[in-house]
C-alpha positions as CSV (number, residue, x, y, z in Angstrom):
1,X,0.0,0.0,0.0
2,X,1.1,3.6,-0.3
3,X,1.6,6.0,2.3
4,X,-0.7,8.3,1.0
5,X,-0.9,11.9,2.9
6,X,-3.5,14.1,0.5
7,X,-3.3,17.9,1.7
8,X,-5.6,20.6,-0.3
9,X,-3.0,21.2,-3.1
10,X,-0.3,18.1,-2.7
11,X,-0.3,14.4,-2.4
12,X,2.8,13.0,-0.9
13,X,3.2,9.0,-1.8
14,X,6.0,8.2,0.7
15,X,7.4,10.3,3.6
16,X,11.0,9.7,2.0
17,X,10.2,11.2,-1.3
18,X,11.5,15.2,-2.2
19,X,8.9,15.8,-4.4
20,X,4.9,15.8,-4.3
21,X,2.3,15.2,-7.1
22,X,-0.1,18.3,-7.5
23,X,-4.0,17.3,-6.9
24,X,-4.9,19.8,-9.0
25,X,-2.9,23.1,-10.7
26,X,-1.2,25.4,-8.8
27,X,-0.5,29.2,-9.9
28,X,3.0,30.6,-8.9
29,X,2.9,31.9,-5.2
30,X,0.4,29.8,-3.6
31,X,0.9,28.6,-0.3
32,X,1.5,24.9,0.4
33,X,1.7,22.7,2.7
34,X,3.5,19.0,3.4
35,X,5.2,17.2,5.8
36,X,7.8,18.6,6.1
37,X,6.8,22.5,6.4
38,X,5.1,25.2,4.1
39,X,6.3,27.2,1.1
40,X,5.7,29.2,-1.5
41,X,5.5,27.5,-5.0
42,X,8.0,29.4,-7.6
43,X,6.7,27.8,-10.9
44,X,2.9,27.1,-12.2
45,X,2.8,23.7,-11.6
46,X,-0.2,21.6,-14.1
47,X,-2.4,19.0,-12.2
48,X,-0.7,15.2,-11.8
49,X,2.9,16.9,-12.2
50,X,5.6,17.1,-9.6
51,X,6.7,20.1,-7.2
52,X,10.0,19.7,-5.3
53,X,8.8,19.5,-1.6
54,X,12.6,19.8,-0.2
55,X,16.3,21.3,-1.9
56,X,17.4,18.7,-4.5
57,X,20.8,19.4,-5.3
58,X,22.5,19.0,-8.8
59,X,23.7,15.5,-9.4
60,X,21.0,14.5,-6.3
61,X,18.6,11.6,-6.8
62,X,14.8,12.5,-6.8
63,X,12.6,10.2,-5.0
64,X,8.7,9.0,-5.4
65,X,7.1,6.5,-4.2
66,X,9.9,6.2,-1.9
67,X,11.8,5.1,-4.9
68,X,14.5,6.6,-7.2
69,X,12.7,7.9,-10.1
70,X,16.1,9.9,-11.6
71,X,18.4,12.4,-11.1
72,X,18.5,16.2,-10.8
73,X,20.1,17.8,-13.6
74,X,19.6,21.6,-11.9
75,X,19.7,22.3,-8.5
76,X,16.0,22.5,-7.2
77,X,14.3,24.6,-4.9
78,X,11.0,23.4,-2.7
79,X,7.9,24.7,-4.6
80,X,9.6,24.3,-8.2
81,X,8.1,22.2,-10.9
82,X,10.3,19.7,-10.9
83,X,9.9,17.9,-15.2
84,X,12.7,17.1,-18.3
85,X,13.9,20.5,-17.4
86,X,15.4,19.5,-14.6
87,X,15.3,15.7,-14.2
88,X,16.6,13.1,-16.1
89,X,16.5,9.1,-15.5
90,X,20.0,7.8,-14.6
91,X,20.9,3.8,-14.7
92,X,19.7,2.6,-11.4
93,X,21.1,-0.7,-10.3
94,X,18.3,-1.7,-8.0
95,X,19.1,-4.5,-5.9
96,X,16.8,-7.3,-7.1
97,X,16.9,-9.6,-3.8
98,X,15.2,-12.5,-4.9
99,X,12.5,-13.7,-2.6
100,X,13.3,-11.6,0.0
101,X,9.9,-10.0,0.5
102,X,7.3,-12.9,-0.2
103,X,3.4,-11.7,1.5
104,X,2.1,-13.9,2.9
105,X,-0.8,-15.4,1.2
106,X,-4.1,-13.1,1.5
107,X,-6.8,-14.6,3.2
108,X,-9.2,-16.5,0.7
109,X,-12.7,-15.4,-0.6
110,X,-15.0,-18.0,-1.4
111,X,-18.2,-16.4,-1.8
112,X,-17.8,-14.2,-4.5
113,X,-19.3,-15.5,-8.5
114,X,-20.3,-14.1,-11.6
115,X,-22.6,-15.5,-14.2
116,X,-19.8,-17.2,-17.0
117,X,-20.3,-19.4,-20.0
118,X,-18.2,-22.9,-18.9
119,X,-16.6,-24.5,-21.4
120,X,-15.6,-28.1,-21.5
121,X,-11.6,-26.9,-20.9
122,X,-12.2,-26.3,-17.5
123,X,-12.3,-22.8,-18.3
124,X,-15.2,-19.8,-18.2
125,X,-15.9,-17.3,-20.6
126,X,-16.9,-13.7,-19.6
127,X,-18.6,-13.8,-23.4
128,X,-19.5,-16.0,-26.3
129,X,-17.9,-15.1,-29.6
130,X,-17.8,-17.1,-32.5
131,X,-14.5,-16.2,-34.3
132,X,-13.3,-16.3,-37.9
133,X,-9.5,-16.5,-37.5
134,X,-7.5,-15.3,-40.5
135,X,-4.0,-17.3,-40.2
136,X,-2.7,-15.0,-42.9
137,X,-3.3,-11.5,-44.2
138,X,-3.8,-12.8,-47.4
139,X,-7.2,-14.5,-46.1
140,X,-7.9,-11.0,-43.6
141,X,-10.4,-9.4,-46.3
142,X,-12.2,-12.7,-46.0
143,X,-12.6,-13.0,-42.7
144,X,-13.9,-9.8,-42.4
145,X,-16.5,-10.5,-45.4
146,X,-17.9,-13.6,-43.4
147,X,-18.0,-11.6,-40.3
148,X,-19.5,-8.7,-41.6
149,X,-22.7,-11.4,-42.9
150,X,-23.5,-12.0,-39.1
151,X,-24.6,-8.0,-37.4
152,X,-26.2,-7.3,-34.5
153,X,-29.5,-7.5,-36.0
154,X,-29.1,-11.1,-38.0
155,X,-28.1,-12.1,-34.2
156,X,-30.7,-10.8,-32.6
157,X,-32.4,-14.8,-32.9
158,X,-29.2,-15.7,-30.8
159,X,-29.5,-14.0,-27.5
160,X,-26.2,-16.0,-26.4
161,X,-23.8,-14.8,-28.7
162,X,-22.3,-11.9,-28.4
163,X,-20.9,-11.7,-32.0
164,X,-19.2,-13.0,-34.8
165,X,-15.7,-11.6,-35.0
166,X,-13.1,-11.7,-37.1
167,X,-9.7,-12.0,-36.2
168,X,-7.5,-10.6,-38.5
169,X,-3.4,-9.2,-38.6
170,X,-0.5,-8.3,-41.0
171,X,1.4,-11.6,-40.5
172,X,1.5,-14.7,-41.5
173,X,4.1,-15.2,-44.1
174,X,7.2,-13.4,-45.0
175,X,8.7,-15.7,-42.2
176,X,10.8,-18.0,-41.2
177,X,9.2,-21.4,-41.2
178,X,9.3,-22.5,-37.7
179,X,10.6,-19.5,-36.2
180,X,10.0,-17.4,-33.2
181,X,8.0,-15.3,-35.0
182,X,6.2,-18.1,-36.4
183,X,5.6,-20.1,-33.5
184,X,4.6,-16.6,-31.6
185,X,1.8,-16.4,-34.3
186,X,0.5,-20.1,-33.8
187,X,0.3,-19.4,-30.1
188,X,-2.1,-16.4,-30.8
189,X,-4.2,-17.7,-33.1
190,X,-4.6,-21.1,-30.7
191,X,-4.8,-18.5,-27.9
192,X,-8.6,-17.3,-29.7
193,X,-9.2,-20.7,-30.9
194,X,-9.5,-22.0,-27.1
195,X,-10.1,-18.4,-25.2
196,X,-12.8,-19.0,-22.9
197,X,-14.4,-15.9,-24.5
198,X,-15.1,-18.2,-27.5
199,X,-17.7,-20.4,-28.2
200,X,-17.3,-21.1,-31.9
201,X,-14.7,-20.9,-34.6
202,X,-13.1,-20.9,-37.9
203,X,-10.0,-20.5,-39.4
204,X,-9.5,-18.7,-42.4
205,X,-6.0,-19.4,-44.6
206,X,-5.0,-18.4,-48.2
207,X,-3.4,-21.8,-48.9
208,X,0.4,-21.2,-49.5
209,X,1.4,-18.9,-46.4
210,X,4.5,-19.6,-44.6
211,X,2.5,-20.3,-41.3
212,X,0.8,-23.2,-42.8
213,X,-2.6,-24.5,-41.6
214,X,-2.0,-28.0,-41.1
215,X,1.5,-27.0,-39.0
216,X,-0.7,-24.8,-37.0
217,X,-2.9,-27.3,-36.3
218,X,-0.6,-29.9,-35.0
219,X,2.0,-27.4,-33.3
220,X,-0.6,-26.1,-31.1
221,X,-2.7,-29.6,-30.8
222,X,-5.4,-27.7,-31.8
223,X,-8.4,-29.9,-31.3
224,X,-11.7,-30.1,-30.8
225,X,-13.0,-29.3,-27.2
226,X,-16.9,-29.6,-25.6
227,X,-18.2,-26.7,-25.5
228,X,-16.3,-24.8,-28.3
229,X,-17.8,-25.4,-31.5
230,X,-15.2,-25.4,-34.6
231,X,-15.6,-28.7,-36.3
232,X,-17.7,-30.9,-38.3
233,X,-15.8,-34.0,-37.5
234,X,-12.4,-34.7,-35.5
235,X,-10.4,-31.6,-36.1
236,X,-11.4,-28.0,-36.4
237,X,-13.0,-26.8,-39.4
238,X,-11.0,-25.0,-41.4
239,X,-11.0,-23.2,-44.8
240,X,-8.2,-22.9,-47.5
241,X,-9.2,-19.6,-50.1
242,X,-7.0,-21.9,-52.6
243,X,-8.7,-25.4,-52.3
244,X,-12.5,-23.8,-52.2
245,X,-12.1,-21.7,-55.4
246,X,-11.2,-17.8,-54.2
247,X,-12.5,-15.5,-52.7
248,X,-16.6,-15.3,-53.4
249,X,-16.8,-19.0,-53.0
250,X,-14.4,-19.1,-49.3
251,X,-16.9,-16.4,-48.4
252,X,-20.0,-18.5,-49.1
253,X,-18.3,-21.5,-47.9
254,X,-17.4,-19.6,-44.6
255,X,-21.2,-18.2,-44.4
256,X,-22.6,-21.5,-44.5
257,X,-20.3,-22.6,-41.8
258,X,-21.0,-20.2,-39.3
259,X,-24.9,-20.3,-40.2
260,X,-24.4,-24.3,-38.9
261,X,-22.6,-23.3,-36.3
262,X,-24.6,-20.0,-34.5
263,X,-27.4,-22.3,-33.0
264,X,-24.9,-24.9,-31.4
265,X,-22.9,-21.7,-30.1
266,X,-26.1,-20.5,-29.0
267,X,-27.4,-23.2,-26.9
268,X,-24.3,-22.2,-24.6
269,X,-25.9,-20.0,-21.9
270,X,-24.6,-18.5,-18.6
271,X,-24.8,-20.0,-15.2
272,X,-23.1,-19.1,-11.5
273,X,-19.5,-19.9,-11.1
274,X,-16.3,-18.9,-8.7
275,X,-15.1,-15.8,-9.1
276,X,-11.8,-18.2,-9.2
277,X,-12.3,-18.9,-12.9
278,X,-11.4,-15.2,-13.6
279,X,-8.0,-14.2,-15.3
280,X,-7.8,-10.4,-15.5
281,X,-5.2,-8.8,-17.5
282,X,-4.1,-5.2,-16.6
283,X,-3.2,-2.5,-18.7
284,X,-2.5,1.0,-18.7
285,X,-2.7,3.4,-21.3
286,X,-2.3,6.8,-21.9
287,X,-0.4,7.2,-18.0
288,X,-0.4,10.5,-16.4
289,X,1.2,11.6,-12.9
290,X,-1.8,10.3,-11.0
291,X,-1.7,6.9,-12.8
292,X,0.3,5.6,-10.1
293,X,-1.8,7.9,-7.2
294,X,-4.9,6.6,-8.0
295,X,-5.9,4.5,-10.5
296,X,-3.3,1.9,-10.4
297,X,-2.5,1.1,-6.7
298,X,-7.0,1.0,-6.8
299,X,-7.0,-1.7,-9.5
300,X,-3.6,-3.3,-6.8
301,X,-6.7,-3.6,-4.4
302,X,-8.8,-5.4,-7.0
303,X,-6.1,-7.7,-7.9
304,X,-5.3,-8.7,-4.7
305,X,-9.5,-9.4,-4.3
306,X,-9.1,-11.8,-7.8
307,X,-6.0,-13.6,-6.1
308,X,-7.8,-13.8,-2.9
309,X,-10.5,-15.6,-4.7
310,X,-8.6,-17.9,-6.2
311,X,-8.3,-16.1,-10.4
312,X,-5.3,-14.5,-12.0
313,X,-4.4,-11.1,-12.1
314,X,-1.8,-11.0,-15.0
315,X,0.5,-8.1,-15.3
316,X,2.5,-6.9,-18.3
317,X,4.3,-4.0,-20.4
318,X,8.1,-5.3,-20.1
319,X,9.1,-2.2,-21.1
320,X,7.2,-0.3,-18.6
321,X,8.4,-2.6,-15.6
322,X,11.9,-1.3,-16.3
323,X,13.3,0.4,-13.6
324,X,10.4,-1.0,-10.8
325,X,11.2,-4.9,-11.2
326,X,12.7,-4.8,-8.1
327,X,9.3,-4.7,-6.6
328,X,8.6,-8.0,-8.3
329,X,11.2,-9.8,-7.9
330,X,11.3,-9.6,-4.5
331,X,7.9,-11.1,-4.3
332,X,8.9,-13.8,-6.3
333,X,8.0,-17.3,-5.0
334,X,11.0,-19.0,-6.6
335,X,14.3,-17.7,-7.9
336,X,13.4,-19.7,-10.5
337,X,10.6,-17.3,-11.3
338,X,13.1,-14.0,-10.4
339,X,15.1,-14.7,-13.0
340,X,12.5,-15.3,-15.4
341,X,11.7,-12.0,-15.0
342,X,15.1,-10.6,-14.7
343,X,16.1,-12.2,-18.0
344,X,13.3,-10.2,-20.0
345,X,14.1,-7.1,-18.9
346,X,17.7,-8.2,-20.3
347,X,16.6,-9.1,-23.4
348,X,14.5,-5.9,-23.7
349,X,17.7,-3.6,-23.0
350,X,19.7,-5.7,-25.4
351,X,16.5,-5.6,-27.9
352,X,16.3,-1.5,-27.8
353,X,20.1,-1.0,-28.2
354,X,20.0,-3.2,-31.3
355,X,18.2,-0.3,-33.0
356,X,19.9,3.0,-30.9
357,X,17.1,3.3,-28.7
358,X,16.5,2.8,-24.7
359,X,14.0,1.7,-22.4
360,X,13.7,5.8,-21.2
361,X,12.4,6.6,-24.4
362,X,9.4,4.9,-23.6
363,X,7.6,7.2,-21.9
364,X,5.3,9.0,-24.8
365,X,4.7,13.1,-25.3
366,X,1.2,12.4,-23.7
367,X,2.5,10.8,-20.6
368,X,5.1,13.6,-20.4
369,X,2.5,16.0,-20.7
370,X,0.5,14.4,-18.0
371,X,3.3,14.9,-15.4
372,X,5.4,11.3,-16.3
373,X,9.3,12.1,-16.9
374,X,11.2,9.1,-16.7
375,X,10.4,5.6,-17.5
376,X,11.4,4.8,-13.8
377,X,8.8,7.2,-12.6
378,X,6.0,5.2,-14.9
379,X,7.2,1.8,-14.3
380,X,7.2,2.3,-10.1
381,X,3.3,3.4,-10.8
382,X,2.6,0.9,-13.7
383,X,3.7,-1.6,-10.8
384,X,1.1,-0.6,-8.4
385,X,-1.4,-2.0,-10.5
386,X,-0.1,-5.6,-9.3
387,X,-1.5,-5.5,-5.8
388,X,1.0,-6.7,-3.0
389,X,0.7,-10.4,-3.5
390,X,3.3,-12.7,-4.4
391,X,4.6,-13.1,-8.4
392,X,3.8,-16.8,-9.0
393,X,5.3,-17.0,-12.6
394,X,6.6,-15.4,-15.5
395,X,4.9,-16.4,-19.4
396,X,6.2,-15.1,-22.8
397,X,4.2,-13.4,-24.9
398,X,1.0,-14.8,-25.9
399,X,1.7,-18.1,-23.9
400,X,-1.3,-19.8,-22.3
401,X,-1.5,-19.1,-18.5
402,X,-2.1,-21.8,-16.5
403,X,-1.5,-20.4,-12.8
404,X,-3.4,-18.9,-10.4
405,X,-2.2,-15.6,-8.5
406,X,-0.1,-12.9,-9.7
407,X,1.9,-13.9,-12.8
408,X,3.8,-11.1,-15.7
409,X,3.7,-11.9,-19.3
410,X,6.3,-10.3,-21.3
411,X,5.0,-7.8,-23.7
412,X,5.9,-4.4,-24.8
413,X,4.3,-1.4,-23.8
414,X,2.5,-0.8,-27.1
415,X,-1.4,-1.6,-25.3
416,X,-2.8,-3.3,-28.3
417,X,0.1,-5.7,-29.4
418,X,0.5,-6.0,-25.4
419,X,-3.4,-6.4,-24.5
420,X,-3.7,-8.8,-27.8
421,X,-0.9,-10.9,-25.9
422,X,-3.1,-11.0,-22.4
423,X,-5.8,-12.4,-23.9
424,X,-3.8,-15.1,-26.3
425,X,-3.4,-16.3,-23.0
426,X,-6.5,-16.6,-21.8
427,X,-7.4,-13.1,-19.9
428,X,-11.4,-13.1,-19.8
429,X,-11.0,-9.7,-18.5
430,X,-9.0,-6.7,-19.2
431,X,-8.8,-3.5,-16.8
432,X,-7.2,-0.7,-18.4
433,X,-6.1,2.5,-16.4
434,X,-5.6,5.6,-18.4
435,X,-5.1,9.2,-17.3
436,X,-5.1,11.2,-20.7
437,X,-8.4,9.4,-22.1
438,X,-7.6,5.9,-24.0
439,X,-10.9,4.9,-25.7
440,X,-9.5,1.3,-26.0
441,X,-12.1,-1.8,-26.4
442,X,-10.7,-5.5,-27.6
443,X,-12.7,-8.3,-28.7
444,X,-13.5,-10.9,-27.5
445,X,-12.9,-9.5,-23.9
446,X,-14.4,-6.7,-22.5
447,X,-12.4,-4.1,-21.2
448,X,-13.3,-1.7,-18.4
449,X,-11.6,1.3,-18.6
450,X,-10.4,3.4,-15.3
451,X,-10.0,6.8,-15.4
452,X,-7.1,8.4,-13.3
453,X,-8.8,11.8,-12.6
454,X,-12.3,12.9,-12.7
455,X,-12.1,16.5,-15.1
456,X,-10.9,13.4,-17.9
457,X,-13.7,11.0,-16.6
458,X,-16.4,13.6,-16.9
459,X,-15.1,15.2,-20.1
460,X,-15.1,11.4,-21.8
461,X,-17.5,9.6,-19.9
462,X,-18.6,7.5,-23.2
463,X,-15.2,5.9,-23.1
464,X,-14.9,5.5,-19.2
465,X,-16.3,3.0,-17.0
466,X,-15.1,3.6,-13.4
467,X,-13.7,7.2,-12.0
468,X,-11.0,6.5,-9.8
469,X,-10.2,10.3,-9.9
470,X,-12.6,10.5,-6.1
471,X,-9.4,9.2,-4.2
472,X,-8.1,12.9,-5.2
473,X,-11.2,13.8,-3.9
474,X,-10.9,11.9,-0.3
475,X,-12.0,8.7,-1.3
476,X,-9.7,5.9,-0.2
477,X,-7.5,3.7,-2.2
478,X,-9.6,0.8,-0.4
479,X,-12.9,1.8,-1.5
480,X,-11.8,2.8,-5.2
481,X,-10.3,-1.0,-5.5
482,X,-13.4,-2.1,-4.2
483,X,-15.3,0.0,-7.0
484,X,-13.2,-2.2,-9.6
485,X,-13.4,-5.4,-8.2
486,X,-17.4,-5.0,-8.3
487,X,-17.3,-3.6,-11.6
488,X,-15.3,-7.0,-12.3
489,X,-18.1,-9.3,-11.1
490,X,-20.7,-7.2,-13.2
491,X,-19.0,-7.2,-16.5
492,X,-17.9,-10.9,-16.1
493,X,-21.7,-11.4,-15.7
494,X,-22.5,-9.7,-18.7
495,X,-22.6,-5.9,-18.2
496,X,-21.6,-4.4,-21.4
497,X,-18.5,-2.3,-21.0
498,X,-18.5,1.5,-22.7
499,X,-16.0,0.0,-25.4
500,X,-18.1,-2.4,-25.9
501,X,-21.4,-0.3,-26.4
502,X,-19.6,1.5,-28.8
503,X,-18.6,-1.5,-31.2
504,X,-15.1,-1.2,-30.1
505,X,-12.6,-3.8,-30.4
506,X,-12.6,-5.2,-34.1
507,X,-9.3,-3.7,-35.3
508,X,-7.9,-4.0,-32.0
509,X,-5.9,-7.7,-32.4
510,X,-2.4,-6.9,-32.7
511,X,0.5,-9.7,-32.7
512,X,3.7,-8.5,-31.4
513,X,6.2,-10.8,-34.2
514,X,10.3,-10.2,-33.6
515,X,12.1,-11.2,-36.5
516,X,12.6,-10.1,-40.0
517,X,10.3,-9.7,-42.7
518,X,11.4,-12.0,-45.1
């Protein structure tokens, strides 16, 4: 938890920390008040940025969240803005102690449900989809064709199905044949194939891709499961734009299928399960400085409630971890799963450099706008949104996620590519914290999105789903999470998230693929 100390004008995250986060802006000359004393502030200081609450000397480290967050480039006077003016990130080597702070485990809850679809996997979905899955962009156009045959109102005879999607990307060929990149893509498609979100589908291929149907099929043991309808027979049905004749006739063929398969879909209806069977993925998009006041360590308390009831709270954004995996590793159960960690953030730095970039250059003009200055200072708030429970494993990208508790799955911090990864791995949920206004949605799982500050949530309130901007306001930290965790249970059950209202969430699948075009 934070050591939060809210005053009229400053919010002070740790009595260690030389600098404060303004709760809202602050003219030159206004009187303030912290810990530590009163004084004058000497710059005009925008809402969710920092003001030096103590001298920082030149070449002095600048602390939030009781962490190291960068380095002074100025000397710095109590009541100055304190930005990339006068703060830069330094290489911190944080001392990772594996396992040396491991919570103990929170005390169980084992009354809470939600209304899910079970599927024969020992899995439950949050929604019921039936997906066309392009395997290659030369069969995307198609899968949107078919898709496009099935709208809301040809549905409306199917009050269990949420939708027929189609799952389309760029990839597909131009790869190496049993690559990383390749094998990354048959783990995502898989990923929708069995997602607990779908009830139904189809794959789509061209014929002569690279990633190659029938390797797709055996690779991932993609089979035929009760309760997800994809197959006529013993395998899932699939359709090859080649061997049916182009594109008209793959269309039609595709049509037909889905036609079959709608009312077997829709005999699939909802019924009262543990809220164990959740996995929520978290996200944040669009950071500001009070992502990491509000927000965040709110949707912490909701994540310790899904590990508390026995679900998975999966955190991610490898690149915006840097600099706060300290935190984690400590809480690692195993060195085992330390170093799991520790080795990403590795490759990541070795990954930039190949292409003259660093991990600091991560944080975006929007976050920097919003108060954010170094990637250190996002990452130590990213974090928060992972609770205080222990780290139980690490996943690459896109891999299916089998434990329960706190796990990370490596992804960068590009939401899309990294949110398409979550739910590849089975995330029925996605909460997704944003301070400048994302308007992200992702099929097939709904995402609720949490807005840092309430001027935002009130100004795009068709894109918002819960206002955590009230613990600026005197709410506490406690109640927001529990705000979250309720909204949770609701849109597990069905409650249609804003994103979703909208329609949000067809263009939104985006494989992260390293390797070369080819």
């Amino acid at each position: 938890m934070l050591d939060e100390k809210i005053s009229r004008s400053l919010v002070m995250l740790d009595s260690f920390d030389n600098v404060a986060v303004a709760r809202t802006s602050i003219s030159p000359g206004a009187a303030l008040k912290c810990t530590d004393g009163e004084f004058l502030s000497v710059d005009s200081i925008p809402a969710g940025h920092k003001v030096a609450v103590a001298h920082i000397a030149q070449g002095a480290s600048v602390f939030k969240y009781g962490q190291i967050i960068g380095q002074a480039i100025a000397d710095i006077s109590p009541g100055q803005h304190v930005h990339s003016h006068n703060l830069a990130m330094v290489d911190v080597h944080a001392d990772y102690a594996p396992c040396s702070q491991i919570p103990e485990p929170p005390t169980a809850i084992e009354d809470k449900t939600f209304q899910g679809y079970v599927r024969g996997n020992d899995k439950v979905g949050t929604r019921n989809y039936l997906a066309v899955i392009s395997t290659v962009n030369c069969s995307a156009s198609v899968a949107k064709f078919i898709a496009q045959r099935f709208p809301a109102e040809e549905l409306a005879k199917y009050p269990n199905v949420d939708g027929v999607i189609a799952m389309k990307h760029e990839a597909g060929c131009g790869m190496q044949f049993g690559g990383d990149a390749h094998h990354t893509l048959n783990r995502l498609m898989a990923g929708i194939a069995n997602h607990p979100n779908v009830g139904g589908f189809l794959l789509v291929g061209l014929g002569c891709e690279t990633g190659a149907m029938g390797y797709l099929l055996k690779q991932q043991n993609l089979i035929q499961i009760e309760g997800v309808i994809g197959t006529d027979g013993p395998g899932p049905l699939v359709l090859s734009m080649q061997d049916e004749g182009g594109t008209l006739r793959t269309v039609e063929a595709g049509i037909a299928q889905v036609s079959k398969m709608l009312p077997k879909v829709n005999a699939i209806e909802r019924q009262t399960v543990s809220a164990r069977h959740l996995s929520v993925g978290l996200e944040c998009g669009g950071s500001d400085g009070n992502s990491g006041v509000t927000a965040n360590p709110a949707l912490g308390i909701a994540s310790d409630r899904i590990v508390a009831c026995g679900g998975t709270a999966i955190l991610s954004e490898t690149s915006e971890v840097y600099g706060a995996e300290h935190l984690l590793t400590r809480r690692a159960v195993s060195p085992d799963v330390a170093a799991k960690l520790i080795e990403r953030i590795e490759w990541w730095k070795n990954y930039v450099a190949m292409f003259g970039a660093q991990l600091d250059n991560n944080p975006s003009p929007g976050n920097k706008a919003g108060g954010l200055t170094t990637i250190a200072e996002k990452s130590l708030g990213a974090v928060a949104k992972a609770g205080s429970t222990a780290l139980v494993d690490v996943y690459q990208y896109a891999e299916p996620v089998a434990a329960q508790g706190l796990v990370f799955m490596d992804t960068p911090g590009y939401d899309p590519a990294s949110v398409t990864g979550m739910v590849a791995g089975g995330a029925n949920i996605i909460c997704f914290t944003t301070g400048r206004g994302s308007c992200f949605g992702c099929k097939p799982t709904p995402s609720i999105k949490i807005a840092t500050n309430t001027p935002m949530y009130e100004r795009m309130s068709a894109d918002m789903d819960v206002n955590a901007g009230t613990v600026l306001e005197g709410e506490s930290i406690v109640s927001a999470g529990e705000r979250i965790f309720d909204e949770i249970l609701e849109v597990a059950s069905g409650k249609k998230t804003k994103s979703e209202q909208q329609g949000i969430g067809d263009e939104e699948f985006v494989p992260w693929l390293v390797g070369p075009t080819l």
